[in-house]
C-alpha positions as CSV (number, residue, x, y, z in Angstrom):
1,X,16.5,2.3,3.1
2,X,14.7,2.2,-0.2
3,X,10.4,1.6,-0.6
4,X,6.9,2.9,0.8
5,X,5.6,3.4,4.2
6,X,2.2,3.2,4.1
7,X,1.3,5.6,7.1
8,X,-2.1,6.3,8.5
9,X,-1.9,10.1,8.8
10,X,-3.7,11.2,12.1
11,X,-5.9,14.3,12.4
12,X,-4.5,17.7,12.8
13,X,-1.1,16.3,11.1
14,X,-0.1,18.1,7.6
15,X,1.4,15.8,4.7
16,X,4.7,17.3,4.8
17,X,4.9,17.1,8.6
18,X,4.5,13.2,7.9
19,X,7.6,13.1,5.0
20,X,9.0,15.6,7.9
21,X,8.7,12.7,10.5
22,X,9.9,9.7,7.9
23,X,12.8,11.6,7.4
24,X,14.2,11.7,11.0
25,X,12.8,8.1,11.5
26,X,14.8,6.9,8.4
27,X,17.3,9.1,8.3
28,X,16.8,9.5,4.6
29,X,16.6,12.4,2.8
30,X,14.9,11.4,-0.3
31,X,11.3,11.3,1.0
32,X,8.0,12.1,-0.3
33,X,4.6,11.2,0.1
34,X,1.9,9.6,-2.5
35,X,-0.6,12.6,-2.6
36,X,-1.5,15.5,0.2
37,X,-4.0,15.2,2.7
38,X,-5.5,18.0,4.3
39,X,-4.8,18.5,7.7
40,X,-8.5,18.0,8.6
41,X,-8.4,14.4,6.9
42,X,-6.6,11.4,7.6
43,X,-6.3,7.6,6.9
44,X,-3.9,6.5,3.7
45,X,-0.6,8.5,3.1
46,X,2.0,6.5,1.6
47,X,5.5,8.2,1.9
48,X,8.8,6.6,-0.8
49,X,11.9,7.0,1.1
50,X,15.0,6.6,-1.2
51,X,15.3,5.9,-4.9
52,X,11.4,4.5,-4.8
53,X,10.8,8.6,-4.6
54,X,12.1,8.4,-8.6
55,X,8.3,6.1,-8.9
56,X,6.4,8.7,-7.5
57,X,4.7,10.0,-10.3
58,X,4.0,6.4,-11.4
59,X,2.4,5.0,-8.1
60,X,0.0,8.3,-7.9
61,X,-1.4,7.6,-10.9
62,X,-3.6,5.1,-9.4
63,X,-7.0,5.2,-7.5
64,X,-7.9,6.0,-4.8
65,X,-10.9,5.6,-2.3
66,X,-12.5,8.1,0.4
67,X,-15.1,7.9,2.8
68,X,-16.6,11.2,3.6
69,X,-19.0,13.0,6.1
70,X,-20.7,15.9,5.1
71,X,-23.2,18.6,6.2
72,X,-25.9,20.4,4.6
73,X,-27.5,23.6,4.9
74,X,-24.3,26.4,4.2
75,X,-21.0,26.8,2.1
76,X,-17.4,27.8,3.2
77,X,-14.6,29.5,1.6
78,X,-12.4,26.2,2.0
79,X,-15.7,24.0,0.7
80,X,-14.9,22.2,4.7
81,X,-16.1,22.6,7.7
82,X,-12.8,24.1,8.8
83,X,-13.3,27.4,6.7
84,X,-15.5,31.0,7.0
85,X,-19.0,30.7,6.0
86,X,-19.8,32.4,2.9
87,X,-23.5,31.4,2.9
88,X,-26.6,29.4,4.4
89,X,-30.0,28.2,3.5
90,X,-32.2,25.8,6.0
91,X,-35.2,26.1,4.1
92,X,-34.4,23.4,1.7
93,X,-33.9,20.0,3.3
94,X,-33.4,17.4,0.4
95,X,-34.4,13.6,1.1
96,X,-32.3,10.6,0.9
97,X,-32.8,9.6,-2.3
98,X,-32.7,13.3,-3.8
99,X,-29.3,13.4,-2.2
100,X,-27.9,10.1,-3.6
101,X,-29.3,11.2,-7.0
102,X,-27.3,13.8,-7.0
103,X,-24.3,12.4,-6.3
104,X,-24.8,9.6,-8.4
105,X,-24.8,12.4,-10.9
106,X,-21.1,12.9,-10.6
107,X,-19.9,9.5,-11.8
108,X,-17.9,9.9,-14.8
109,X,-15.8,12.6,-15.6
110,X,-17.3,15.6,-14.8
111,X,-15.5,19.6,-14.8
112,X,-15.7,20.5,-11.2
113,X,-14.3,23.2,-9.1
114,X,-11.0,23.1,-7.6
115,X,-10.8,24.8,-4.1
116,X,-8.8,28.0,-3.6
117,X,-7.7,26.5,-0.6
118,X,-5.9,23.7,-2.2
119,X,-2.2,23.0,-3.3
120,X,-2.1,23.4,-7.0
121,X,-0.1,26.4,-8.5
122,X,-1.6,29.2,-10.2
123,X,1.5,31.2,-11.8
124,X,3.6,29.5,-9.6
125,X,2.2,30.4,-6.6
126,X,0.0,27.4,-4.1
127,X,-3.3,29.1,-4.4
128,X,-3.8,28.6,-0.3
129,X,-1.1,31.4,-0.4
130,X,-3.5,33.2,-2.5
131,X,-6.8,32.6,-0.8
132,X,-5.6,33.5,2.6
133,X,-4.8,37.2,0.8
134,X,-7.8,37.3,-0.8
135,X,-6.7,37.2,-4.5
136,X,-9.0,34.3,-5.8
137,X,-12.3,32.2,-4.5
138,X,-11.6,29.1,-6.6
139,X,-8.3,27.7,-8.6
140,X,-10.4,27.1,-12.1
141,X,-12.2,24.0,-12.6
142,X,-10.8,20.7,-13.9
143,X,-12.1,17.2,-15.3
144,X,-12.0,14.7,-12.5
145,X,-12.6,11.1,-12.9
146,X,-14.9,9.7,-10.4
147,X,-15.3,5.6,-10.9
148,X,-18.1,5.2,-8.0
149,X,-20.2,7.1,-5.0
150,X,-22.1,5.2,-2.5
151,X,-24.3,7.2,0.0
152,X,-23.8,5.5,3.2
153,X,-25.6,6.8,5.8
154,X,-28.0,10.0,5.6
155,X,-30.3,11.9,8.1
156,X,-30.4,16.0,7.5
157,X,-28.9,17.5,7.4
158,X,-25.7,15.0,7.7
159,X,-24.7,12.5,5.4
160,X,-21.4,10.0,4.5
161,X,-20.3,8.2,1.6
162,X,-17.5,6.1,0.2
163,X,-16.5,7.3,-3.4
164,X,-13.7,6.0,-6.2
165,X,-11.7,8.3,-8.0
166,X,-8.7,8.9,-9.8
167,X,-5.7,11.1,-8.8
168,X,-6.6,15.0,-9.0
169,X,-10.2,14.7,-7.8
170,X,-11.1,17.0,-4.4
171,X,-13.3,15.3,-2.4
172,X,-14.7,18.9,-0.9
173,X,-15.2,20.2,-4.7
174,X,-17.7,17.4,-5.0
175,X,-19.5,18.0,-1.9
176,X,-19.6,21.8,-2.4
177,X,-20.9,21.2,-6.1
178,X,-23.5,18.6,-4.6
179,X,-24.9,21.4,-2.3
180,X,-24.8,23.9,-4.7
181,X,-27.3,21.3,-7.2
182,X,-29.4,20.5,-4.2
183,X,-30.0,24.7,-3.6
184,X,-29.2,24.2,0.1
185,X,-25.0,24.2,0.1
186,X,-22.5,21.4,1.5
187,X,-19.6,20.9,3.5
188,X,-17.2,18.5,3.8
189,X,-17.0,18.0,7.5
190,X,-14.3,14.6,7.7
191,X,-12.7,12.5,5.7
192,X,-10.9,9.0,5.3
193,X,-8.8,8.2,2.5
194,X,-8.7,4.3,2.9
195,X,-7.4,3.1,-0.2
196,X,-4.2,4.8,-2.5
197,X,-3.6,2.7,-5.3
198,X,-1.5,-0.5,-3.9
199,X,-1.9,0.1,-0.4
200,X,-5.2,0.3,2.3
201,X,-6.3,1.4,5.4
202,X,-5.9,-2.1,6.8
203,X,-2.1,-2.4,6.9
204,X,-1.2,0.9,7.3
205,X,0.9,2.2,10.3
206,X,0.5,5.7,12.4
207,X,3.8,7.5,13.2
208,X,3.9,6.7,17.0
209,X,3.8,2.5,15.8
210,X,7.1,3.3,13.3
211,X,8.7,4.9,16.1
212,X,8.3,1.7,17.9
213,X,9.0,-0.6,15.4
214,X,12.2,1.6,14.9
215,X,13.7,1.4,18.8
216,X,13.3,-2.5,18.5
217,X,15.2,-2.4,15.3
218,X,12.7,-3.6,13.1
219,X,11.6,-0.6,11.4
220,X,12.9,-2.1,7.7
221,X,9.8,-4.9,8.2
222,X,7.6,-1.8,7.5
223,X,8.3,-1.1,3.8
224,X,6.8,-2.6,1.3
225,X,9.3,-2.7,-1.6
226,X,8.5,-0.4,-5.1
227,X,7.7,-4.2,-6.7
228,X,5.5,-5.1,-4.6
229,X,3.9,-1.5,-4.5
230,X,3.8,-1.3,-8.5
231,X,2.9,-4.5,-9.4
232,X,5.7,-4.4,-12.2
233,X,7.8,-7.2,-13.7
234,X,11.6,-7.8,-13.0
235,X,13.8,-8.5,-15.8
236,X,17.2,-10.0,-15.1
237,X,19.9,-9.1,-17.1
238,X,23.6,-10.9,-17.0
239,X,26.2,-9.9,-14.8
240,X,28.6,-8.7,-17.7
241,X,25.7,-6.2,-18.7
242,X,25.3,-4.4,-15.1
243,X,28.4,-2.6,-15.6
244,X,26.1,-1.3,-19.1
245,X,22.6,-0.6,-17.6
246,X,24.6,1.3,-14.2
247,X,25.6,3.7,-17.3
248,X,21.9,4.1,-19.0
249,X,22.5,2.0,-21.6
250,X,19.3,-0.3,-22.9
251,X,21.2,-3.8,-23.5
252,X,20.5,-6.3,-26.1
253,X,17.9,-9.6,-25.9
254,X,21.3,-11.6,-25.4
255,X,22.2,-9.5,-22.2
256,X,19.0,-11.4,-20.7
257,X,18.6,-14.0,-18.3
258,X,15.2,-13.5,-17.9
259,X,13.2,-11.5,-20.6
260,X,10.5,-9.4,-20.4
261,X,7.5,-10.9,-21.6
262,X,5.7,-8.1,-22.9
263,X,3.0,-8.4,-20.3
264,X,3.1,-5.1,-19.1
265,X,4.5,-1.3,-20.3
266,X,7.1,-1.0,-17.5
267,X,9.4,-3.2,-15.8
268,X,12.2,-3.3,-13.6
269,X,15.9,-4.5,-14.4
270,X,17.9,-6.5,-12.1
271,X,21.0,-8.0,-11.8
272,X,21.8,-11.6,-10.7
273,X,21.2,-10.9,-7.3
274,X,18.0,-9.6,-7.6
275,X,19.4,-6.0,-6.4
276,X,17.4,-3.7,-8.5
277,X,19.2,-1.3,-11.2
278,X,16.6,0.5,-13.4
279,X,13.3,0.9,-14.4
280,X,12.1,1.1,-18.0
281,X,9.7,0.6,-20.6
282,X,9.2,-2.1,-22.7
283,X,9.8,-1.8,-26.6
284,X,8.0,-3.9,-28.5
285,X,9.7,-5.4,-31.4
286,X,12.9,-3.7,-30.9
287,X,16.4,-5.5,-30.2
288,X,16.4,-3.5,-27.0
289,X,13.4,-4.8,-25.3
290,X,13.6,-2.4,-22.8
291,X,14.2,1.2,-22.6
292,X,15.7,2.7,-19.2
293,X,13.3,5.2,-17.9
294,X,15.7,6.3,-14.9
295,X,18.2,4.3,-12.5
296,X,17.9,2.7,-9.4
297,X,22.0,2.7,-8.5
């Protein structure tokens, strides 16, 4: 089995538990998921099984969209409602439109703060593993990319919002910097991640459905393949070059049934069939069109 589930991870489930769960459901080893969810959030987790794990880095450079509910009025180690709290302050109870200014004030690419309790490595260590010892209160700040925020519903001292961003941005960070602007603190108390790059909310599929689909045999109607889930091209070569691009070898123009058009940076290579082989990226002006980024077979 080769592609992308798109799963709906459920509440209280950790990202790896879902790869963990593909894995026995597939049987495949190669498996891993399109960006972590925290185990308080859910919605969108797309998970490659197979040779579509070699696109992973590729597919989660996309966007992706949230809707979030937060709270007002104290702060938590974990910037969630899930963590210690650190501080409060009731007094100040900022109106609608202070709080959508705010957040309006993050689109763009602002340098926020990137949770201790979060999954990046700091001297190659997960700095979770270092916040539950007590070793750091933040991992460093970064430049996140934030296309849009749209307050969506409001009353103090509770609030949601739907927001755009690019890979890399924590959801939390900009809801714990929000508070910290608005002198009151912010939590982030749920969260939905209904878009992740090619695939949505609507479509998606929860564990128990998969396990279904699976005992009626149908299981392999669930993947979408890494084509349709990239968007990229397929360039057919002829069957006397397979034998040459199985090997890593970036044929000639005359190797071509189908060239690539130049449309697009990457593409995929294919024999005859339409079985996929490689990869690669396209190289203008060159009597190679296309350079093999990493094979398929």
């Amino acid at each position: 089995m080769n592609g992308v589930l798109n799963i709906y991870k459920e509440k209280g489930l950790t990202s790896f538990a879902v790869v963990k769960a593909v894995r026995r459901l597939t049987g495949v080893k190669k498996c891993g998921h399109l960006g972590t969810l925290d185990p308080m959030a859910e919605g969108v987790l797309p998970v490659c099984v197979g040779y579509a794990t070699k696109l992973v880095d590729y597919m989660m450079a996309t966007d992706k969209e949230y809707v979030a509910r937060f709270e007002l009025g104290y702060s938590t180690d974990s910037y969630d409602s899930t963590g210690a709290v650190i501080d409060r302050n009731n007094d100040i109870k900022p109106s609608k439109e202070e709080v959508d200014k705010v957040f309006q004030s993050f689109v763009g690419e602002p340098e926020l703060i990137i949770p201790a309790f979060s999954a990046v490595k700091i001297g190659g260590k997960r700095a979770y593993d270092l916040a539950r010892k007590g070793e750091i209160e933040d991992a460093g700040r970064r430049t996140m990319k934030i296309n849009d925020i749209s307050l969506m519903d409001y009353e103090y001292p509770e609030g949601m919002f739907r927001m755009s961003c690019y890979k890399g941005t924590y959801v939390r960070s900009v809801i714990h910097e929000a508070g910290l602007k608005l002198g009151c603190y912010g939590v982030m108390s749920g969260l939905i991640r209904t878009v992740s790059g090619a695939f949505k909310h609507k479509g998606s599929y929860k564990l128990s459905h998969l396990e279904d689909m699976k005992e009626k045999g149908e299981l392999e109607n669930a993947f979408t393949s890494v084509v349709d889930a990239t968007g990229w091209p397929v360039a057919v070569i002829h069957e006397d070059a397979v034998r040459l691009v199985k090997n890593g070898v970036s044929v000639k123009r005359h190797n071509y049934i189908q060239l690539p058009d130049g449309k697009s940076d990457m593409y995929f290579m294919a024999d005859p069939e339409g079985k996929l082989l490689a990869f690669a990226e396209y190289a203008q002006g060159d009597q190679s069109p296309l350079k093999i980024v990493k094979l398929l077979v």
